[in-house]
Structures are given as structure tokens and as C-alpha cells.
N, C-alpha and C positions, 0 to 999 in steps of 0.2 A: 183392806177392801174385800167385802164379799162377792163371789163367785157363785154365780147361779148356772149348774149346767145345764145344756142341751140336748136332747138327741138326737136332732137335726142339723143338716149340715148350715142353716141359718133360721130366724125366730122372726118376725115382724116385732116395730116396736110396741102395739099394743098390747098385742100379746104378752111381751117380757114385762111389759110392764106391771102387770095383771100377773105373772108368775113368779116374780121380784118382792110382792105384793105395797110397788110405790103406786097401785090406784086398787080403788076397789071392786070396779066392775070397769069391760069398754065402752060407757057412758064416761066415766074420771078419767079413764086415760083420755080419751079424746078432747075433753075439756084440758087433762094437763097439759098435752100436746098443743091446741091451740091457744091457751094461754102465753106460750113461748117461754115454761119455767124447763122444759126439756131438752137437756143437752147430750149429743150423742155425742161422744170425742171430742167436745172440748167447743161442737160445732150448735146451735139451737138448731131443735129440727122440728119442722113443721108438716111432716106426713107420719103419719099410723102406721102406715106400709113400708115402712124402711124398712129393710133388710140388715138387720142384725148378724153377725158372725164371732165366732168364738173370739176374745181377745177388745172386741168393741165395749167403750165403758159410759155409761148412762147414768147422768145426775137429774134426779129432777130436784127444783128450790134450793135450798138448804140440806137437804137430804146427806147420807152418806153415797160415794160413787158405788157404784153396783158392776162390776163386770160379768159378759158374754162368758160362758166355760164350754 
């Protein structure tokens, strides 16, 4: 599983997603987010503005998971 770190004590999910690079600008994250292909821990998560923290793991689709560092 890839680890993308942080320097912040947390990331929003659009943002991660966008630095992950599973969208390509926050126009695609928010469409992947409301499509409901977005899993945050195992959870579908339907806001941009989660709060992400180190250790939290992010699959969008088919995708490989992507962890929080």
C-alpha cells in the first residue's frame, strides 16, 4: 500500500486526493466523491471536507488503497 505523507496534523479529502493523484483537479475529486466510488476506511464518504489523518486509508474504484503518512 502506498503512503503519501503529510505535513499537516490532517489533509481534507479533496485535497489528498488531488495529492495521491486518484483525481486530476477539485472539479474530479468532487465528482469522484459524489459519485460514491470514495472509500475512506472501509466507509463511502460523501463530503470533500473530511478530515483526513495520518494512518486513514482512501480507495477510490478499483483503484490501489492509498494511506494517510
Amino acid at each position: 500500500m502506498e503512503t503519501i505523507k503529510i505535513d499537516t496534523p490532517f489533509i481534507k479529502l479533496g485535497q489528498f486526493l488531488k495529492l495521491a493523484g486518484l483525481a486530476d483537479s477539485g472539479v474530479h475529486a468532487k465528482i469522484l466523491i459524489l459519485e460514491g466510488v470514495v472509500q475512506v476506511n472501509g466507509v463511502t464518504e460523501t463530503q470533500r471536507g473530511k478530515k483526513l489523518h495520518p494512518g486513514d486509508v482512501v480507495v477510490v474504484g478499483e483503484e490501489a488503497p492509498v494511506q494517510v503518512g
